[in-house]
LUMMARBA-438901 format. One record per atom (N, C-alpha, C): x negated, y negated, z negated. Coordinates in Angstrom, 1 decimal, decimal comma, always signed. Layout:
REC       xx       yy       zz
REC        X        Y        Z
...
This chain:
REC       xx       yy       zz
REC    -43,9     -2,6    -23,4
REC    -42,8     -1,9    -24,2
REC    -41,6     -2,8    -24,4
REC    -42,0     -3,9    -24,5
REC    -40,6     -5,0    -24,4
REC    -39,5     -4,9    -23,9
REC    -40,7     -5,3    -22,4
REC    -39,9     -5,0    -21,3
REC    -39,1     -3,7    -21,1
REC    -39,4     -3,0    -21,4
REC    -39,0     -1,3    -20,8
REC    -37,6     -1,0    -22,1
REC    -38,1     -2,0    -23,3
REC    -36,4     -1,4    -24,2
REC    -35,5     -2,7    -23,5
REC    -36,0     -3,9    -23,0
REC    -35,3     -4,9    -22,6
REC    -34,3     -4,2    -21,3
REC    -35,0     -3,7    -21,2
REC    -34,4     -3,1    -19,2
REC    -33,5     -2,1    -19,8
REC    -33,8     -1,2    -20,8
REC    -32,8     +0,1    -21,4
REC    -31,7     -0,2    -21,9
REC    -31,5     -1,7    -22,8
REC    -30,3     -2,3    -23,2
REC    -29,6     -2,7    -21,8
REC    -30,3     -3,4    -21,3
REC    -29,3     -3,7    -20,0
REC    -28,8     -2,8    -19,0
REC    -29,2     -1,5    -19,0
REC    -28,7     -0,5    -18,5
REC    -27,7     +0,2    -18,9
REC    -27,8     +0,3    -20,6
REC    -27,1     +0,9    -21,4
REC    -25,8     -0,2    -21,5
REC    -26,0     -2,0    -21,1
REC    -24,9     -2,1    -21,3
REC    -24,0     -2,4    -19,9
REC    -24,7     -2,4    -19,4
REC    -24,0     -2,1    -17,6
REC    -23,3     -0,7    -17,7
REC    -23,6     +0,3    -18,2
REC    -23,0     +1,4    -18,4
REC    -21,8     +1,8    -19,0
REC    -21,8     +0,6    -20,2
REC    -20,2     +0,8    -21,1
REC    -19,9     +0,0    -20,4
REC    -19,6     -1,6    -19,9
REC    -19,2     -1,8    -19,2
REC    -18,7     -1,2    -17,9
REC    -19,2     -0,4    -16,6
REC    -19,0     +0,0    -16,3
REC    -17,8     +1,1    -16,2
REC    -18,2     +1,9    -17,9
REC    -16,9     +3,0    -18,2
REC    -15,6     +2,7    -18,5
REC    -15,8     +1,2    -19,3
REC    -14,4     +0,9    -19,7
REC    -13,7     -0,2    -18,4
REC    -14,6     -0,1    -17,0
REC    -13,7     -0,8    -15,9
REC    -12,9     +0,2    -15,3
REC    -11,8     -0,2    -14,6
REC    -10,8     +0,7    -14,2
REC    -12,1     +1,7    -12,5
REC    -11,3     +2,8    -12,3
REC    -12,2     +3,3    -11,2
REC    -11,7     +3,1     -9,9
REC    -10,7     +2,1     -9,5
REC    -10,7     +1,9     -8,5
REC    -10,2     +0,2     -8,4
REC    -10,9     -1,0     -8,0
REC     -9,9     -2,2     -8,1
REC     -8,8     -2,5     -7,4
REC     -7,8     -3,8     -7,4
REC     -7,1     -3,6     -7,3
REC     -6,7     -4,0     -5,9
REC     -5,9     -2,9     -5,2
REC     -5,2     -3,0     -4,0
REC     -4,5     -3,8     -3,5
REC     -3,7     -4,6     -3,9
REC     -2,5     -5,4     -3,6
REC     -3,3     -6,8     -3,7
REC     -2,1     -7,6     -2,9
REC     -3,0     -9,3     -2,8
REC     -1,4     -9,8     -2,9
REC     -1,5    -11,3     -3,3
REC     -0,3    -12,3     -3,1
REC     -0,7    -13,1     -2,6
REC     +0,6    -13,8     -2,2
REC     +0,3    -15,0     -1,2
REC     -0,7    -16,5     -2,3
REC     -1,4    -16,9     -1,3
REC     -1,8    -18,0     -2,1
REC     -0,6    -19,3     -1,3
REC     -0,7    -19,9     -2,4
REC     +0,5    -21,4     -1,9
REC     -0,3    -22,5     -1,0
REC     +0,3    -22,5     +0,0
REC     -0,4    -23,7     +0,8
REC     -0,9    -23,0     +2,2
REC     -1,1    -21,2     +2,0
REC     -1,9    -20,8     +3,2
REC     -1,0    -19,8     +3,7
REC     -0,9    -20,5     +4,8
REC     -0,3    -19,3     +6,1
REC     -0,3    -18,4     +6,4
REC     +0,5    -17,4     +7,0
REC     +0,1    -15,5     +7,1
REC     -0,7    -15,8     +8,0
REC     -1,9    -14,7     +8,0
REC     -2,8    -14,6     +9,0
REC     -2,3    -14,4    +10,2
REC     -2,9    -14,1    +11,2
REC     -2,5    -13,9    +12,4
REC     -2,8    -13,1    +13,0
REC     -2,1    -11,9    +13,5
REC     -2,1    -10,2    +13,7
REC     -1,0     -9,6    +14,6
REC     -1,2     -8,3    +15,5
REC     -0,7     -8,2    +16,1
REC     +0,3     -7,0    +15,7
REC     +1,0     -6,4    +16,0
REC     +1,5     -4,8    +15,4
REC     +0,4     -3,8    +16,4
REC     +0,0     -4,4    +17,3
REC     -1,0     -3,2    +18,1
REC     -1,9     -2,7    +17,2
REC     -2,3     -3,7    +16,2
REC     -3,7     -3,5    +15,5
REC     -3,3     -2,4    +14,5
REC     -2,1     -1,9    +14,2
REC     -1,7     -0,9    +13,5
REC     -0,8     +0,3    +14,2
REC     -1,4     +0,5    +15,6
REC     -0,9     +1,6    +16,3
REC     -1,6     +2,8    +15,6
REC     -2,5     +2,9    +15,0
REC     -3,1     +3,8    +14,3
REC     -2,6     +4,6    +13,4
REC     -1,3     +3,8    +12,9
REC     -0,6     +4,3    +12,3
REC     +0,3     +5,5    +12,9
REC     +0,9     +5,4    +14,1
REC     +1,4     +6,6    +14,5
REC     +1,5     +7,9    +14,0
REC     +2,4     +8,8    +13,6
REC     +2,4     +9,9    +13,1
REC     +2,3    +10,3    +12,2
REC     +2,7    +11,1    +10,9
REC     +3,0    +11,5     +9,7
REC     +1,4    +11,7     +8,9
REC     +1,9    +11,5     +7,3
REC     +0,8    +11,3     +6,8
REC     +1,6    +12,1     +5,4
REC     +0,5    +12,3     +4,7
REC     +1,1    +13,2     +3,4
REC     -0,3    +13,5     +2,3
REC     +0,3    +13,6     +0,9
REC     -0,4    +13,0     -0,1
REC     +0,3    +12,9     -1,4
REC     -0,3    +12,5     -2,6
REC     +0,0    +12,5     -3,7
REC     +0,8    +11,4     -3,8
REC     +1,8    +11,1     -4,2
REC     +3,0    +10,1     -4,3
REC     +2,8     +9,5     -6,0
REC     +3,8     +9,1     -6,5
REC     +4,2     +8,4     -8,1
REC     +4,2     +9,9     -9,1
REC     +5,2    +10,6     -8,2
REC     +5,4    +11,7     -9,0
REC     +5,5    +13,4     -8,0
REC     +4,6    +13,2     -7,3
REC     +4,3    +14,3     -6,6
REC     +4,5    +14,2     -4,7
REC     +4,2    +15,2     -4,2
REC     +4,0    +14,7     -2,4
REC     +5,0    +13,8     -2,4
REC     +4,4    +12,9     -1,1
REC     +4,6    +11,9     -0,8
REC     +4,3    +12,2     +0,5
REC     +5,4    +11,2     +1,7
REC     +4,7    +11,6     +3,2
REC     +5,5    +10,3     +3,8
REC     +4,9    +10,1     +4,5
REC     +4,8     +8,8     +5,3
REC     +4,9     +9,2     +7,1
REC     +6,0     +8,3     +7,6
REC     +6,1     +8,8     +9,3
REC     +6,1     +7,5     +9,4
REC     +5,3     +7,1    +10,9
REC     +5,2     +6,2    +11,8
REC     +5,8     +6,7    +12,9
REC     +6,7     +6,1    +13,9
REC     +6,2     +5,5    +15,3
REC     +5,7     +4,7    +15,6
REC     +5,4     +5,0    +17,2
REC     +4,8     +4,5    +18,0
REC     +5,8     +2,6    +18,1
REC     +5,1     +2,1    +17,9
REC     +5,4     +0,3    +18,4
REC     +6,3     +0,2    +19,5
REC     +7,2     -0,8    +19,4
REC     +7,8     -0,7    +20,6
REC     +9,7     -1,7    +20,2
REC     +9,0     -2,7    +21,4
REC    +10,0     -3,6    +21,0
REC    +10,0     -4,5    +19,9
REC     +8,7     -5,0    +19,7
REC     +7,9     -5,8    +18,6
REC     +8,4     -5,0    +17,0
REC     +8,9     -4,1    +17,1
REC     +8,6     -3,3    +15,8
REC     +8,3     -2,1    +15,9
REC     +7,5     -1,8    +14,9
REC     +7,1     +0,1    +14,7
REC     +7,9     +0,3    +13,0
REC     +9,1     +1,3    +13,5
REC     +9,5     +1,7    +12,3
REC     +9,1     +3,3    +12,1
REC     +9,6     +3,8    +10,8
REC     +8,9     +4,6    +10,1
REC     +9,9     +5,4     +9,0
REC     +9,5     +6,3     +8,1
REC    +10,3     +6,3     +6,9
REC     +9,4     +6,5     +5,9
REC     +9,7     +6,9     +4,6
REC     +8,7     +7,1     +3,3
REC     +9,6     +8,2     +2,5
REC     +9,2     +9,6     +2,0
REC     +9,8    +10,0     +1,0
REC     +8,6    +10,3     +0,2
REC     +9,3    +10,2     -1,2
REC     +8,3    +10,5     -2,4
REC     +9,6    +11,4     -3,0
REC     +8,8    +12,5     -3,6
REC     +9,2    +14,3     -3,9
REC     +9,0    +13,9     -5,2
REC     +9,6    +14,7     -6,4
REC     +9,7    +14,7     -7,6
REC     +9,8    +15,9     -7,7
REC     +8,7    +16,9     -8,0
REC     +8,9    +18,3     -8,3
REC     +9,5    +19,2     -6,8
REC    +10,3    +20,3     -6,8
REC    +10,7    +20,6     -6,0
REC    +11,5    +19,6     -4,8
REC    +12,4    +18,5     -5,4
REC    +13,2    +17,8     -4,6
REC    +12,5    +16,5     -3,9
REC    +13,7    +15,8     -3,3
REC    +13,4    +14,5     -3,2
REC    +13,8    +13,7     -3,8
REC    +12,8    +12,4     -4,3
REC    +13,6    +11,6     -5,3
REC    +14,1    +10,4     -4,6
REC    +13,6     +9,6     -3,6
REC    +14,1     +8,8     -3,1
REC    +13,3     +8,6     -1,7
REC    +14,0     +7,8     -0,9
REC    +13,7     +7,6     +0,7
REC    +13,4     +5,7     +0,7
REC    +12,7     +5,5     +1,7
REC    +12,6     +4,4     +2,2
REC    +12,7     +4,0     +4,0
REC    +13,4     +3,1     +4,1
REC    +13,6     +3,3     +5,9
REC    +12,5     +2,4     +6,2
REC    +11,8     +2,0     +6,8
REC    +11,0     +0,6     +7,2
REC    +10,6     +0,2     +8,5
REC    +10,1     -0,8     +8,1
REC    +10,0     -1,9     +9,6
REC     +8,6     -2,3     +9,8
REC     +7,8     -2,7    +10,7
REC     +6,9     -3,4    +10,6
REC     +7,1     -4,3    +11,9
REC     +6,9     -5,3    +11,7
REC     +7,4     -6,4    +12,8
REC     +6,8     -7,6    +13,1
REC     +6,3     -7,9    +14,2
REC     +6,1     -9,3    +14,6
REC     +6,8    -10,4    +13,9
REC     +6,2    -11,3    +13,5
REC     +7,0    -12,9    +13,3
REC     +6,5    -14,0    +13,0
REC     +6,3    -15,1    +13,9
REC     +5,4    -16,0    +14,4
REC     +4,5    -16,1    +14,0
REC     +3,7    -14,7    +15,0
REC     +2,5    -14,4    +15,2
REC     +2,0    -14,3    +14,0
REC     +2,2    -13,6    +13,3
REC     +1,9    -12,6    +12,3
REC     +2,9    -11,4    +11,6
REC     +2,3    -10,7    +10,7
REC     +3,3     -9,1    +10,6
REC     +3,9     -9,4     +9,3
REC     +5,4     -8,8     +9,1
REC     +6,3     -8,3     +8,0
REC     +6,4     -7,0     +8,0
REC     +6,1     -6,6     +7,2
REC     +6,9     -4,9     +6,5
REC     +8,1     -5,5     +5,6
REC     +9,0     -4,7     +6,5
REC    +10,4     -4,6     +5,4
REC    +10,5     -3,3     +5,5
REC    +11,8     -3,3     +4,4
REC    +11,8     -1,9     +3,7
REC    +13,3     -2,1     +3,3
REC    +14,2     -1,0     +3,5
REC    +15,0     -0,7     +2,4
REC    +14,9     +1,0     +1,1
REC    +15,5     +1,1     +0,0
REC    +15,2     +2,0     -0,5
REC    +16,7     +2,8     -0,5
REC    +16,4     +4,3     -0,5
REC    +18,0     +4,8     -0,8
REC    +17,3     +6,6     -2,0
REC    +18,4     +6,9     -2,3
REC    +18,8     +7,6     -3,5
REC    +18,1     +9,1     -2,1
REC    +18,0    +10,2     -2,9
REC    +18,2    +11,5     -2,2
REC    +19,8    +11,5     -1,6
REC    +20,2    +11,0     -2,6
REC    +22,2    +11,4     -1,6
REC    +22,1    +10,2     -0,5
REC    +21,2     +9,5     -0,4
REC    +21,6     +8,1     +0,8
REC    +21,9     +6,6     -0,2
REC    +22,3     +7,2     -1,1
REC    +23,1     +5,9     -2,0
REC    +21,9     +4,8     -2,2
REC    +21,9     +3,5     -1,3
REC    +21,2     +2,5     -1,4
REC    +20,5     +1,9     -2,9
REC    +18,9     +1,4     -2,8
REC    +19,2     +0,6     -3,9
REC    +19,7     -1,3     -3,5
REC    +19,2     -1,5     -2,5
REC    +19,4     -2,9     -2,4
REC    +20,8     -3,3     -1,8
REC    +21,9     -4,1     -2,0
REC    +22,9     -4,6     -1,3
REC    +22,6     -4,4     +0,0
REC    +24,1     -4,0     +0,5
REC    +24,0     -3,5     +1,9
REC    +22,9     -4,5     +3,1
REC    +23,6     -5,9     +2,6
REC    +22,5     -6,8     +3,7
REC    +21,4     -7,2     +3,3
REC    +20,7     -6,8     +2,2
REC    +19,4     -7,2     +1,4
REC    +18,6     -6,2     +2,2
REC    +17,4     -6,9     +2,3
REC    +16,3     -6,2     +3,2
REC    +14,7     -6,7     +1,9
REC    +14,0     -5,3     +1,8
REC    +12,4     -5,6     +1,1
REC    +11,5     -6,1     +2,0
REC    +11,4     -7,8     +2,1
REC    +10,1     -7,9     +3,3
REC     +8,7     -8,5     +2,4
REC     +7,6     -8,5     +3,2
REC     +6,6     -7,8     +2,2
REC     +5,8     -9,1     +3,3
REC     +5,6    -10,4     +3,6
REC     +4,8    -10,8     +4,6
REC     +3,5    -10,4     +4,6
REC     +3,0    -10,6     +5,7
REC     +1,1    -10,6     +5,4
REC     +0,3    -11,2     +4,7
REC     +0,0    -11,2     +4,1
REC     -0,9    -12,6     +3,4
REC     -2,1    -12,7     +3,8
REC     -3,0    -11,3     +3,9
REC     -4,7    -11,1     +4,3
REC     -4,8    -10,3     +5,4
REC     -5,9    -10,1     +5,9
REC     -6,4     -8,8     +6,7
REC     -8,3     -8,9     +6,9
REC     -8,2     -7,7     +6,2
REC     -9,7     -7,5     +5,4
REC    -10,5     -6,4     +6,3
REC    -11,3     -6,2     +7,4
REC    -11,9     -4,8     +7,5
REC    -10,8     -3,9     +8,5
REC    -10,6     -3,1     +7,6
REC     -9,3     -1,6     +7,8
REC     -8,2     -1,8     +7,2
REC     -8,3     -3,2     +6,4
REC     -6,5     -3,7     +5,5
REC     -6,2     -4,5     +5,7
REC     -4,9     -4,4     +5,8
REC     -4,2     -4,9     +6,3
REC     -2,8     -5,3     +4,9
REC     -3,2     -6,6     +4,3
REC     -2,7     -6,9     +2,9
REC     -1,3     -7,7     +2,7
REC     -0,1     -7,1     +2,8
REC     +1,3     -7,8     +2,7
REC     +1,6     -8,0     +1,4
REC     +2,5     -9,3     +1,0
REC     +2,6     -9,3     +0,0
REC     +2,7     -8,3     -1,5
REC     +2,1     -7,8     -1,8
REC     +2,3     -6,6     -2,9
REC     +2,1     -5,6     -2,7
REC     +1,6     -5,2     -0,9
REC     +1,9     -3,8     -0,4
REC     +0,5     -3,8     +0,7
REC     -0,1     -2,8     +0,5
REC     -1,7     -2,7     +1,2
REC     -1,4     -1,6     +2,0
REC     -2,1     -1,7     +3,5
REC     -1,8     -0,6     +4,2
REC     -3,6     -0,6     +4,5
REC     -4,2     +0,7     +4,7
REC     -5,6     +0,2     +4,6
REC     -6,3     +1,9     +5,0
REC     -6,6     +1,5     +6,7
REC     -7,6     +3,0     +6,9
REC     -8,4     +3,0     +6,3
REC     -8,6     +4,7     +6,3
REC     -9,6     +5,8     +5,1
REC    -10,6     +6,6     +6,2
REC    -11,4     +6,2     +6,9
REC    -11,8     +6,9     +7,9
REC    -11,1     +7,4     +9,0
REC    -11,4     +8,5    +10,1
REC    -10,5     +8,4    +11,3
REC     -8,9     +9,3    +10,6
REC     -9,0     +9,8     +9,6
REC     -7,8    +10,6     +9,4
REC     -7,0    +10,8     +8,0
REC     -7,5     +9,4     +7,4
REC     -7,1     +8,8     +5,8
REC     -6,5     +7,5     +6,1
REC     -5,6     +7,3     +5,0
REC     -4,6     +5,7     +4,8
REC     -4,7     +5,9     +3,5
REC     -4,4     +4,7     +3,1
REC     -4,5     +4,5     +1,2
REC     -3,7     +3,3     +1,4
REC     -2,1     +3,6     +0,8
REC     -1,0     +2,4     +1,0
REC     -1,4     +2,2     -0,8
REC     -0,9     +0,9     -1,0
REC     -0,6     +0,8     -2,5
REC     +0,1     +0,2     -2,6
REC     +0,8     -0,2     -3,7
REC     +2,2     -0,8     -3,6
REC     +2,3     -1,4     -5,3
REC     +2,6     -2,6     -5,6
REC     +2,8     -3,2     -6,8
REC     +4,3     -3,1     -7,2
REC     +4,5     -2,5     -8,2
REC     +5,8     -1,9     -8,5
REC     +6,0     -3,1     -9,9
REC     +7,4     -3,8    -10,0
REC     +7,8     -4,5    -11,2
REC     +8,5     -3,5    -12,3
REC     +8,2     -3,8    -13,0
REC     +8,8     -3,1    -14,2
REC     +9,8     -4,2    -15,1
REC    +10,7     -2,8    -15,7
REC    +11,8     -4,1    -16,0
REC    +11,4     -4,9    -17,4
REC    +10,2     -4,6    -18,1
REC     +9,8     -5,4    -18,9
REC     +9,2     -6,4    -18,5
REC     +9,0     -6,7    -17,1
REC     +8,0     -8,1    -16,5
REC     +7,1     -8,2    -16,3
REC     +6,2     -6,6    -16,7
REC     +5,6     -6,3    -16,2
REC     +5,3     -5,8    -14,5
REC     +4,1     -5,7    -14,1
REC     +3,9     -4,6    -13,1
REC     +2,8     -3,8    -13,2
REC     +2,5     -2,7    -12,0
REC     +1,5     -1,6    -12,0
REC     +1,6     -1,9    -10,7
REC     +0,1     -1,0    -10,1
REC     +0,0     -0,8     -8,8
REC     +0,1     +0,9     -8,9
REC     +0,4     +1,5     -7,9
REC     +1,1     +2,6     -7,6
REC     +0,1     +3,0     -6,1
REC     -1,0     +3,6     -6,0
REC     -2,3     +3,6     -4,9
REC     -1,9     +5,1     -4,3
REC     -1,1     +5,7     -3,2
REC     -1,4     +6,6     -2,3
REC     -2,4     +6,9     -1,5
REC     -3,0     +8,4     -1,7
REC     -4,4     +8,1     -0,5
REC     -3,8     +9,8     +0,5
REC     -3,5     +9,4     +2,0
REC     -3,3    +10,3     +2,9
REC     -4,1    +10,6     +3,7
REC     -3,3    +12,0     +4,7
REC     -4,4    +12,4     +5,1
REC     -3,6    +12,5     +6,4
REC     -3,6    +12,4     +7,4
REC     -2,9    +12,6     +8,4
REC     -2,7    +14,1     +8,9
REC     -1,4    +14,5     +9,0
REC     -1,0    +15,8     +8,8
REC     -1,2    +16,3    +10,5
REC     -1,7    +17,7    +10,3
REC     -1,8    +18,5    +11,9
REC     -0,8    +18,9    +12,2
């Protein structure tokens, strides 16, 4: 009998613990100091090719790739806010000594940039895990043959941040 309430406490408290952990961990990685971006090809993310679509920050979200070519595959990103669009992203993903960068710039629905004309978001690789493929603050990461789940660590202007987890589906 000991045993069997001993085993039911530890069940019961694996369980609140459990409920009060978040339900998914966390996506994003940073660089550790001292270690080098991994070493990766842009082929290893030809997979990416072609439009993807999904729940966004604040409603659909869709994601385009091309095809690689010319040591970058570029792309765009819009996230929708209700009926409209709320903002665009142009991007890059690119070779660079022998390992990958995602840059990014962001612009308004009218075009109106957020970064200075010559400022570029680059995002280097830090990891590559499996199906992820982990840039600084930004996870690109296959979901089976016709799923991606990007996440992306967003700063807040209190100093804080959040992670912001997309899960797509590759569109027919």
């Amino acid at each position: 009998m000991i045993r069997g309430t001993r085993l039911k406490s530890i069940a019961a408290l694996a369980f609140a613990l459990l409920a009060l952990s978040p339900l998914t961990a966390q996506e994003t990685r940073s660089p550790v100091a001292g270690v080098p971006p991994p070493p990766a090809l842009l082929a290893e993310l030809a997979w990416l090719e072609g439009t993807w679509e999904g729940e966004g920050i604040s409603g659909p979200a869709r994601e385009i790739y091309f095809a690689p070519r010319g040591g970058q595959m570029a792309g765009h990103f819009t996230q929708s806010r209700g009926d409209s669009v709320w903002f665009y992203e142009i991007v890059t993903i690119v070779e660079t000594g022998g390992s990958l960068e995602y840059r990014l710039k962001h612009f308004n629905a009218d075009l109106t940039g957020w970064e200075a004309q010559n400022e570029v978001r680059s995002f280097p690789l830090v990891a590559v895990g499996g199906d992820a493929w982990y840039f600084d603050g930004l996870t690109i990461r296959r979901d089976g043959d016709d799923g991606m789940i990007g996440a992306v660590r967003i700063e807040n202007r209190d100093g804080t941040s959040r992670e912001a987890v997309f899960r797509y589906r590759r569109a027919r």
